[in-house]
BAKEMI-425230 format. One record per residue (C-alpha): residue number from 1; chain; x, y, z; residue in one letter. Coordinates in steps of 0.5 Angstrom, whole numbers, plus 500, padded with zeros to 3 digits. Each point is the difference from the previous one (the first is absolute). Layout:
% BAKEMI-425230
@pos->NUM, unit->A, X->X, Y->Y, Z->Z, code->A
...
***
This chain:
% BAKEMI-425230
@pos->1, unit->A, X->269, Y->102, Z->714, code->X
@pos->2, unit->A, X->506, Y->499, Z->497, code->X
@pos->3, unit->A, X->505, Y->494, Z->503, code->X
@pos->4, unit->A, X->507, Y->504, Z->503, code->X
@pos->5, unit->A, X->506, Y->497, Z->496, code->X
@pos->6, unit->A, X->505, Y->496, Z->503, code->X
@pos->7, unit->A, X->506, Y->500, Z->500, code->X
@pos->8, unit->A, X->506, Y->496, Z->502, code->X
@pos->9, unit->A, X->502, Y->505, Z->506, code->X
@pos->10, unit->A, X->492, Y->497, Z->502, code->X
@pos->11, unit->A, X->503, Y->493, Z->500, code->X
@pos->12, unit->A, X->506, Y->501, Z->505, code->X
@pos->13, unit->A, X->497, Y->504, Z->505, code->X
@pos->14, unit->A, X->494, Y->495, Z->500, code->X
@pos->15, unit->A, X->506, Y->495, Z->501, code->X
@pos->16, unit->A, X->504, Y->503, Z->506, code->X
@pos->17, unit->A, X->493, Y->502, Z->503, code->X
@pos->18, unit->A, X->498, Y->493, Z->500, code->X
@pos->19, unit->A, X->508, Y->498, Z->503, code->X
@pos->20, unit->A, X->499, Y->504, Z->506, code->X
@pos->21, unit->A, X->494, Y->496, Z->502, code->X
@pos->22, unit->A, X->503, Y->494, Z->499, code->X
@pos->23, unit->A, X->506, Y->495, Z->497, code->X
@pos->24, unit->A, X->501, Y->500, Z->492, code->X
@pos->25, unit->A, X->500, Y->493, Z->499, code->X
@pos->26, unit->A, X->493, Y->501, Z->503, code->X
@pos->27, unit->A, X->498, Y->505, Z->494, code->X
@pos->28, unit->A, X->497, Y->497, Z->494, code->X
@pos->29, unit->A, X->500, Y->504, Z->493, code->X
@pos->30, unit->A, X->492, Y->500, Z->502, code->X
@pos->31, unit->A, X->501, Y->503, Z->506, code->X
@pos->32, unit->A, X->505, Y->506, Z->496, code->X
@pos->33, unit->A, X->494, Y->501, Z->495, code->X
@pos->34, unit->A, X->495, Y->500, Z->505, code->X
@pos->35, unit->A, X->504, Y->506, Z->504, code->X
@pos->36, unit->A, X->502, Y->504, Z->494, code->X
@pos->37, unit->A, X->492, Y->499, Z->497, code->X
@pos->38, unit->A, X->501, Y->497, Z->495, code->X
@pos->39, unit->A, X->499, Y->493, Z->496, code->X
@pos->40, unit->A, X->505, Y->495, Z->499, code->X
@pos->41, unit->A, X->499, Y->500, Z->493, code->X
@pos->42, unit->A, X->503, Y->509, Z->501, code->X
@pos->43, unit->A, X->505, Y->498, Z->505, code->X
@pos->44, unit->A, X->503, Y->495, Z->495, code->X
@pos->45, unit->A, X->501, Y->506, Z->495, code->X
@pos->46, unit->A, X->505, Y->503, Z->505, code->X
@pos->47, unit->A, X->504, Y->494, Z->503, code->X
@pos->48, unit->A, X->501, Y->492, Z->498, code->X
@pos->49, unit->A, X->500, Y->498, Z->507, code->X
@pos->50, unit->A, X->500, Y->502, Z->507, code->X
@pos->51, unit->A, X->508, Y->500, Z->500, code->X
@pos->52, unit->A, X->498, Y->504, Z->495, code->X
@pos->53, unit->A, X->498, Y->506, Z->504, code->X
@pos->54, unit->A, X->505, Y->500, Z->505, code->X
@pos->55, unit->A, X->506, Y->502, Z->493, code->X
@pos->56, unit->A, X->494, Y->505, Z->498, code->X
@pos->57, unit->A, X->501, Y->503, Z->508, code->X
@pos->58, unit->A, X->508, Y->500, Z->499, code->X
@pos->59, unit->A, X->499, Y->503, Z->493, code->X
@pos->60, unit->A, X->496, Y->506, Z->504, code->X
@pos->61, unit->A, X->504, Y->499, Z->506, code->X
@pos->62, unit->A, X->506, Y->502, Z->494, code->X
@pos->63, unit->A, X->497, Y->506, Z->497, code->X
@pos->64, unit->A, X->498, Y->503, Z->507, code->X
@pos->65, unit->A, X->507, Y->500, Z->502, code->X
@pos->66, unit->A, X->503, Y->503, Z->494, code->X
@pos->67, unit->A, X->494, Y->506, Z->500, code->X
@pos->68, unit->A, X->503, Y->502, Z->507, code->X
@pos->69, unit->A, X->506, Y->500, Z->498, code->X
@pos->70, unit->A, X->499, Y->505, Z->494, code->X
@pos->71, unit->A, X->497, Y->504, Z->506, code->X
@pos->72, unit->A, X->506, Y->498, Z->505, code->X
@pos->73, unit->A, X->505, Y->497, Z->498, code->X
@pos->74, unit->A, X->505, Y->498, Z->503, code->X
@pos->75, unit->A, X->508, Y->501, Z->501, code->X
@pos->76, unit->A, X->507, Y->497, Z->503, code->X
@pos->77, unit->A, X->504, Y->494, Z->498, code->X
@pos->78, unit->A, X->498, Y->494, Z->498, code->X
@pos->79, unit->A, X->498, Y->497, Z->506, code->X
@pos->80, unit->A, X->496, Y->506, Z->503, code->X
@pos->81, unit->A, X->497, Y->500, Z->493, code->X
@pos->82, unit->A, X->497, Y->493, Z->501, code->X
@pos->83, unit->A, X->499, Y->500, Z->507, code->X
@pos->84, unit->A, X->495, Y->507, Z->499, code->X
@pos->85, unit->A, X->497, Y->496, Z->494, code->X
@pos->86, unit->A, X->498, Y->494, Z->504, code->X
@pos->87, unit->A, X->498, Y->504, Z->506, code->X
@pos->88, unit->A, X->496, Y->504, Z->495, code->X
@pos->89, unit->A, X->496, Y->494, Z->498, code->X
@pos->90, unit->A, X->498, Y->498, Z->506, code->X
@pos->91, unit->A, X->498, Y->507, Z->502, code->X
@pos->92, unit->A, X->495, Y->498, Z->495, code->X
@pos->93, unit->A, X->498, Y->493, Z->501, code->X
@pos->94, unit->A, X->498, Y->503, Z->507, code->X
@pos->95, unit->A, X->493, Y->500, Z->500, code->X
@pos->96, unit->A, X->500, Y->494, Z->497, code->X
@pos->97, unit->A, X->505, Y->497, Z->505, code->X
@pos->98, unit->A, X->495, Y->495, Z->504, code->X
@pos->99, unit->A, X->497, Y->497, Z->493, code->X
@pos->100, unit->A, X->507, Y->500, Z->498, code->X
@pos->101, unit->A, X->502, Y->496, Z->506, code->X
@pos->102, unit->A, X->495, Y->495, Z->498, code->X
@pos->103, unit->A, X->502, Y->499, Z->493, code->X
@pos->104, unit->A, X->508, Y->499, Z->501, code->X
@pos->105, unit->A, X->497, Y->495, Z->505, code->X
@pos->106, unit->A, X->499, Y->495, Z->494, code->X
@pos->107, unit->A, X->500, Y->504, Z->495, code->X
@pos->108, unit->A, X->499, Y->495, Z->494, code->X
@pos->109, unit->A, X->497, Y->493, Z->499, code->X
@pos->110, unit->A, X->505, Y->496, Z->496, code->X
@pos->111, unit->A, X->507, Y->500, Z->496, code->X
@pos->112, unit->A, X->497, Y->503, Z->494, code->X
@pos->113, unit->A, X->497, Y->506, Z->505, code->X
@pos->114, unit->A, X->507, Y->501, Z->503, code->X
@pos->115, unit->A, X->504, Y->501, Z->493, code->X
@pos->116, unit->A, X->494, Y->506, Z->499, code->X
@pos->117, unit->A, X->501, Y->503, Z->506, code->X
@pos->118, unit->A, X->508, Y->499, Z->500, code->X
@pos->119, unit->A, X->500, Y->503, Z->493, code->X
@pos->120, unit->A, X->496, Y->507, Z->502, code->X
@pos->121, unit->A, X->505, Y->501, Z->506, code->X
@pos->122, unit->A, X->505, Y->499, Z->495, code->X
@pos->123, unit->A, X->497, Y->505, Z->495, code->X
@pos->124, unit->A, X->499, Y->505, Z->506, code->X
@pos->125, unit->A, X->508, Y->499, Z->502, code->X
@pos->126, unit->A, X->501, Y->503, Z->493, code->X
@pos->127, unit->A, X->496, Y->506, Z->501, code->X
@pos->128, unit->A, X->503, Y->501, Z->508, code->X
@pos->129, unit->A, X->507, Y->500, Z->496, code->X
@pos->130, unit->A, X->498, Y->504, Z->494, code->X
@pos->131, unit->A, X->497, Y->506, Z->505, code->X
@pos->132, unit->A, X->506, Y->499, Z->505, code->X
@pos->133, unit->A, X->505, Y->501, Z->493, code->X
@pos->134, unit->A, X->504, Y->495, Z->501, code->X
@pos->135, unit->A, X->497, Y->494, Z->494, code->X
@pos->136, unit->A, X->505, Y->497, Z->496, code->X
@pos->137, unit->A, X->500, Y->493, Z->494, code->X
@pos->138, unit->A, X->501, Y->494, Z->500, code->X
@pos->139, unit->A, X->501, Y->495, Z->505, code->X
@pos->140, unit->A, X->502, Y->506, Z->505, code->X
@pos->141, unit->A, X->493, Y->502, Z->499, code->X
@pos->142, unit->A, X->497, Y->494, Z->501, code->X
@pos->143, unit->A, X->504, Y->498, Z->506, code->X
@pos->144, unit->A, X->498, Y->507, Z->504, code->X
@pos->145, unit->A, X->493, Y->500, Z->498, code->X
@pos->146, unit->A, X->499, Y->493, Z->503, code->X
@pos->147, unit->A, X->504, Y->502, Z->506, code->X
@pos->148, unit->A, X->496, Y->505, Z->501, code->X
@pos->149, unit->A, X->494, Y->495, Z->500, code->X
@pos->150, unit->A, X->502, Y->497, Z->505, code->X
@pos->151, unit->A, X->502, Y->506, Z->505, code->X
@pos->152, unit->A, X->493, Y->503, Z->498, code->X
@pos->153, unit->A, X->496, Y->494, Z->501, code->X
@pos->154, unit->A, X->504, Y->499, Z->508, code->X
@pos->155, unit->A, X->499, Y->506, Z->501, code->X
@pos->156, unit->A, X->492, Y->501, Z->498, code->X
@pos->157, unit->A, X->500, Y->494, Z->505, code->X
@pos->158, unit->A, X->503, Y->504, Z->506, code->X
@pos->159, unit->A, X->496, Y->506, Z->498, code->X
@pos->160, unit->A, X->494, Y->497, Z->500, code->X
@pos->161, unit->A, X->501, Y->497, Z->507, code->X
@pos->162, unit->A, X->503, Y->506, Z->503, code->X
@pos->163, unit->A, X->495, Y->504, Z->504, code->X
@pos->164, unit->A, X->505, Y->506, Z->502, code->X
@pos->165, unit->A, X->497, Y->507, Z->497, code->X
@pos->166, unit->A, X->508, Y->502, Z->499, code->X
@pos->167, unit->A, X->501, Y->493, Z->496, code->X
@pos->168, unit->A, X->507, Y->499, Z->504, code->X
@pos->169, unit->A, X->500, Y->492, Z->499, code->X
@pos->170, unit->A, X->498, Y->500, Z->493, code->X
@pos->171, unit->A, X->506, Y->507, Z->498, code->X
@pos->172, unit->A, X->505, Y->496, Z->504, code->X
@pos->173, unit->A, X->499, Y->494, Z->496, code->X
@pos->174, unit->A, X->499, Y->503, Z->493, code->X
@pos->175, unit->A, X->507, Y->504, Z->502, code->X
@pos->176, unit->A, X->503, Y->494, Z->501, code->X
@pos->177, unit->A, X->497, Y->496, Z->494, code->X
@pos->178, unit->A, X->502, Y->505, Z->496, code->X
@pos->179, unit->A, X->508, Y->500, Z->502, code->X
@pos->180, unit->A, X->500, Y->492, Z->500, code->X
@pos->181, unit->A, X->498, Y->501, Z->494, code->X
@pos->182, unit->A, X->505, Y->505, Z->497, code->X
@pos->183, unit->A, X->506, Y->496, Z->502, code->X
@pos->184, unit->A, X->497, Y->493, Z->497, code->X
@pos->185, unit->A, X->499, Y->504, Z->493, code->X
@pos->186, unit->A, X->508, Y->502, Z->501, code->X
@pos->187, unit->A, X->501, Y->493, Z->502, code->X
@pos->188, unit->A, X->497, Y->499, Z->493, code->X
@pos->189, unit->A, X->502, Y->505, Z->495, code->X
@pos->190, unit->A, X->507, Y->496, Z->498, code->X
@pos->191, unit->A, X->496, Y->493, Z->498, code->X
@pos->192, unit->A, X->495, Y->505, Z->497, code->X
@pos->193, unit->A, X->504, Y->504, Z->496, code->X
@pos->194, unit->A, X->504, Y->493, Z->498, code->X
@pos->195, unit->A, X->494, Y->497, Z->498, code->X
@pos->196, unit->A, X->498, Y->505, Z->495, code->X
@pos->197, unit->A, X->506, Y->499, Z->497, code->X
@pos->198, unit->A, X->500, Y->494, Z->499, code->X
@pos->199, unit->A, X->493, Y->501, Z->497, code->X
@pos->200, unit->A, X->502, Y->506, Z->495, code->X
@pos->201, unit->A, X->505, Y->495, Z->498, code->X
@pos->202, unit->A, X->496, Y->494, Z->498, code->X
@pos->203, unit->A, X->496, Y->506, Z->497, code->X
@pos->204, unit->A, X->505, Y->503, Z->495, code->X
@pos->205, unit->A, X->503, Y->492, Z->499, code->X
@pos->206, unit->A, X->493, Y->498, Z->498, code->X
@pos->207, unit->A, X->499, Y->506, Z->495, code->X
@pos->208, unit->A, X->506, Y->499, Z->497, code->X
@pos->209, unit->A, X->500, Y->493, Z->498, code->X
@pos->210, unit->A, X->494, Y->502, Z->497, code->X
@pos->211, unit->A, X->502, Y->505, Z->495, code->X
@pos->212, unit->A, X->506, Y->496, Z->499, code->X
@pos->213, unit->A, X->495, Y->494, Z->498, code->X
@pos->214, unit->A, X->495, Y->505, Z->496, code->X
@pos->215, unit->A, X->504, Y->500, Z->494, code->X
@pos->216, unit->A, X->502, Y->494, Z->499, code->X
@pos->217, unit->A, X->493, Y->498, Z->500, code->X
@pos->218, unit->A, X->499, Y->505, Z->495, code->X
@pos->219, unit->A, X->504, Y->498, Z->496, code->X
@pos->220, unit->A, X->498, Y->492, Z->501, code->X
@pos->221, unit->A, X->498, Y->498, Z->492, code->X
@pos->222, unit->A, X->493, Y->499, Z->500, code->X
@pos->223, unit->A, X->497, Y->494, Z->497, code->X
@pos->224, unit->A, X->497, Y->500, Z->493, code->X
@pos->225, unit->A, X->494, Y->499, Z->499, code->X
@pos->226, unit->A, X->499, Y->500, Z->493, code->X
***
């Protein structure tokens, strides 16, 4: 009989099986093959490590969210947009909330696991912003997405301990999160926009020292050789 393929999918329902059992730091990549039934050596061809697994959770986790958007999408201003959108991720992870709560306990083993999952988050706030229409560039987009990093990851936590079918302390928390948030992004737009001046500044300084030093160099006599 022919050996089912795997596939990624296998993985990171193996992992969130094993972390509603029990913690994640507990978990080995062992312990993730095993579940999924598969080698180390085939588990290796989907992750790099076992932080890996939880970038390829978020990974998913983003692509389920923008498919039922396309479904249903969402509407309102800026802060209803993202307030539904986060709301709508949480409405998926909930069948995963009590292996979810076991991961954000201690979801990392050292400093280079932390910038992993500190990145993926941040890729996701790009995909938040880009399904709420409101991405920009620059800084301003940098600031935003790891803004939004910060409530997302606040807020998981108080969802992930709130045990009120209706969510009220995980809604009034992100409500709350989400206008803090706007007025520190205003607060930030006059330094920003100043900044991302002095930067074009510097830009068109430097390339133009560069074209005036261009033809002086070409001009330079060439040493004979003969």
């Amino acid at each position: 009989m022919a050996k089912k393929s795997k596939s990624i999918d296998h993985v990171i329902d193996a992992a969130l099986k094993l972390a509603t059992e029990r913690s994640w730091r507990d978990i080995r990549l062992a312990d993730i093959a095993g579940e999924a039934g598969i080698t180390l050596g085939e588990l290796r061809g989907f992750v790099s490590c076992k932080v890996g697994v939880l970038r390829a959770l978020a990974e998913r986790h983003d692509k389920e969210l923008l498919a039922s958007l396309e479904s249903d999408p969402i509407e309102g201003d800026v802060h209803d947009r993202l307030f539904d959108i986060i709301m709508r991720r949480l409405e998926l992870l909930d069948p995963h909330k009590a292996a979810i709560r076991n991961i954000i306990g201690d979801p990392a083993d050292g400093a280079a696991d932390w910038m992993v999952l500190s990145g993926a988050l941040i890729d996701s706030q790009g995909w938040t912003l880009a399904a709420a229409g409101i991405e920009s560039a620059g800084r301003r987009e940098a600031v935003k997405r790891q803004g939004l990093a910060m409530v997302s990851a606040r807020i998981l936590n108080v969802w992930a301990h709130d045990d009120d079918p209706g969510l009220a302390k995980t809604m009034a928390a992100l409500d709350r999160a989400l206008r803090d948030g706007a007025r520190w992004l205003e607060r930030l737009d006059a330094p920003l926009a100043m900044g991302q001046a002095f930067a074009n500044l510097a830009l068109s300084l430097l390339q133009r020292r560069s074209r005036s030093r261009q033809p002086a160099e070409e001009n330079r006599p060439q040493p004979d050789n003969g």
